[in-house]
C-alpha positions as CSV (number, residue, x, y, z in Angstrom):
1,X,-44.1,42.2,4.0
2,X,-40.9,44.0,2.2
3,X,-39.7,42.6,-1.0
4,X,-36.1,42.4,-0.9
5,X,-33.5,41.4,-3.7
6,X,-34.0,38.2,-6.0
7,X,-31.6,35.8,-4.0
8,X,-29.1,35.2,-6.6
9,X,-26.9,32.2,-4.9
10,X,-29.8,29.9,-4.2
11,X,-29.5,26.6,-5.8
12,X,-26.0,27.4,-7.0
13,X,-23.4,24.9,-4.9
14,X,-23.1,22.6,-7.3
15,X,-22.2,25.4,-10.2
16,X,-19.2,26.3,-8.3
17,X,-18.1,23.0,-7.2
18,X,-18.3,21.0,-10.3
19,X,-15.8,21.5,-13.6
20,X,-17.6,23.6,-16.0
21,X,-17.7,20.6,-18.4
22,X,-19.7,18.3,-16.2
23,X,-22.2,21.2,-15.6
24,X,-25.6,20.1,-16.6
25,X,-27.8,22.5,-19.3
26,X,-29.6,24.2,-16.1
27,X,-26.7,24.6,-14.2
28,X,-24.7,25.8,-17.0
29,X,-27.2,28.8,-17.9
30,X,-27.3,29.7,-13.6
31,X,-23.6,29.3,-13.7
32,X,-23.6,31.9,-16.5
33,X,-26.2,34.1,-14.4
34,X,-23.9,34.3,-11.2
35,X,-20.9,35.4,-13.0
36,X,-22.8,38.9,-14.8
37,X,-22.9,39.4,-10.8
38,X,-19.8,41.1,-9.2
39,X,-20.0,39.0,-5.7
40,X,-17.4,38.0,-3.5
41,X,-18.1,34.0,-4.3
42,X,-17.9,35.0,-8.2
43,X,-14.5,36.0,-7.8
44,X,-13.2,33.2,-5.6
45,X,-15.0,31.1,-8.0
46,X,-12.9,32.7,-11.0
47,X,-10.0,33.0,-9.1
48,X,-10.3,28.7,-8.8
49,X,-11.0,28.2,-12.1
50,X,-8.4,30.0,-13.1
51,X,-5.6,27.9,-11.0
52,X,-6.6,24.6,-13.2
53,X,-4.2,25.9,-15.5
54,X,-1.5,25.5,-13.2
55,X,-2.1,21.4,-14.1
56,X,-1.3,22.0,-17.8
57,X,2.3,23.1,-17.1
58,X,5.1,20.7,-18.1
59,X,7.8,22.8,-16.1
60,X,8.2,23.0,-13.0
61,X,9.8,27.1,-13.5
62,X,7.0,28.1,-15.0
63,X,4.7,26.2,-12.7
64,X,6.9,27.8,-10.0
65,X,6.0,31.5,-12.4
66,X,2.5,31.0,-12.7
67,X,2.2,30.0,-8.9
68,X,3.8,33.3,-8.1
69,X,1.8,35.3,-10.6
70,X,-1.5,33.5,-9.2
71,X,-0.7,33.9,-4.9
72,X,0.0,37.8,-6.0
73,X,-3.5,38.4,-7.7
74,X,-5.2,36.4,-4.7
75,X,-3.1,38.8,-2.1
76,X,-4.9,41.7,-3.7
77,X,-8.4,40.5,-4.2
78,X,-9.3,41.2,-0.4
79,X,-10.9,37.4,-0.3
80,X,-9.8,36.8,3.0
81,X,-10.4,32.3,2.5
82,X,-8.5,33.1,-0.8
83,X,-5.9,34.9,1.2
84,X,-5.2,32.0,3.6
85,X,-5.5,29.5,0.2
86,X,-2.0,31.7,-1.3
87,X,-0.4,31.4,2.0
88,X,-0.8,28.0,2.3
89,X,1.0,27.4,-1.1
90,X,3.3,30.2,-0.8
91,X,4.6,27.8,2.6
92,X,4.4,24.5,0.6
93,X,5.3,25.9,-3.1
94,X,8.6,23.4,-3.0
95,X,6.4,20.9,-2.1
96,X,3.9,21.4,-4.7
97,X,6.6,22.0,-7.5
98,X,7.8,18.6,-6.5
99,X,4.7,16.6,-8.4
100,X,6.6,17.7,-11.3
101,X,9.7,16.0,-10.6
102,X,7.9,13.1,-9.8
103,X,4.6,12.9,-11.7
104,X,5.8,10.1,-13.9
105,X,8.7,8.4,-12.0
106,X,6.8,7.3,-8.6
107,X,3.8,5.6,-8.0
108,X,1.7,6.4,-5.2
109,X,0.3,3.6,-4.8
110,X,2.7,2.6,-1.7
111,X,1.8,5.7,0.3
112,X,-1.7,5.0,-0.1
113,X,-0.8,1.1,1.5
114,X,0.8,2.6,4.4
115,X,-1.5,5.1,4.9
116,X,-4.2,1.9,5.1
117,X,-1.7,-0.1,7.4
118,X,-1.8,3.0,9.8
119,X,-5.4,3.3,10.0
120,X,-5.6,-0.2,10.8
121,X,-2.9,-0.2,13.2
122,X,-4.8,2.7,15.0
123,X,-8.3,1.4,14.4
124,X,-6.8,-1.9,16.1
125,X,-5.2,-0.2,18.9
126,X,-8.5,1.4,20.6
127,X,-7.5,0.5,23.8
128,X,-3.9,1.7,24.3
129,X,-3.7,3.7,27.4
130,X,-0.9,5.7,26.5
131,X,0.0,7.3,22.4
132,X,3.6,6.4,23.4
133,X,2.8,2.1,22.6
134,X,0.5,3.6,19.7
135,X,3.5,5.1,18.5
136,X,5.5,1.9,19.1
137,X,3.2,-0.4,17.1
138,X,2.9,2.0,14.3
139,X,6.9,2.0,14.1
140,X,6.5,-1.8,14.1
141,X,3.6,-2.2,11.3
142,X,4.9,-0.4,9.1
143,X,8.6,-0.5,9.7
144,X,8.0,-4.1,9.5
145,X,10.3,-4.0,13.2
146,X,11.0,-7.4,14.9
147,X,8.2,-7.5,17.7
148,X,10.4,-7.4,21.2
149,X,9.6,-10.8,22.8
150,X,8.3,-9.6,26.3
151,X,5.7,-7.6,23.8
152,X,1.9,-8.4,23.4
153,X,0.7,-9.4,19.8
154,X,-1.2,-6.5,19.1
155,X,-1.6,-7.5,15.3
């Protein structure tokens, strides 16, 4: 039986998944193992670790700079995941510059309610036959629509 190479990424999810400072001691010390090793998952690790810092901005230019900076590193590290990771905020960047704007000024508390409405609404509404009356009840749940009177309670 050949030896092969010490498999260096056993064991090692959680040290790429977890914020450095919630690493326990062991992970910490395999954590510092994997990144003496120049593999593809180091780099996309690195790569993540070092958008957190996109959190700490207070302004939404140099959020919109740092964004910029960050999607042109990924677009050269031949990380093909990463790749699709920049294009995806490359095509929602407004959107994502937008938390700024509203990070202390709305609450989204009232999404997350109508999101719950909606599941209900389609959890209740198993046995539509037709998307077109799912659509119809989901207008009137959570547009809080009059219900037509020749209309089934659904609710």
């Amino acid at each position: 039986m050949r030896k092969g190479k010490e498999v260096v990424l056993k064991y090692s999810r959680w040290c790429f998944l977890k914020n450095p400072e919630n690493l326990t001691e062991n992970q910490k010390v395999k954590l510092k193992d994997l990144l003496k090793c120049n593999l593809k998952t180091i780099r996309a690790y690195l790569l993540k670790e070092h958008f957190q810092a996109f959190w700490d901005y207070l302004s939404p230019v140099w959020a919109a700079k740092f964004l910029d900076q960050w999607c042109a590193q990924v677009m050269r590290s031949r990380l093909e995941p990463m790749k699709k990771v920049a294009k995806t905020i490359r095509a929602h960047k407004q959107l994502i510059l937008n938390w700024f704007e509203a990070r202390n000024v709305i609450s989204l508390g009232v999404v997350e309610g109508q999101n719950n409405k909606a599941k209900v609404v389609i959890r209740k509404s198993y046995g539509f036959k037709t998307s077109e009356v799912l659509k119809i009840s989901l207008y009137h749940k959570l547009g809080k629509l009059p219900v037509p009177e020749l209309a089934h309670e659904y609710f």
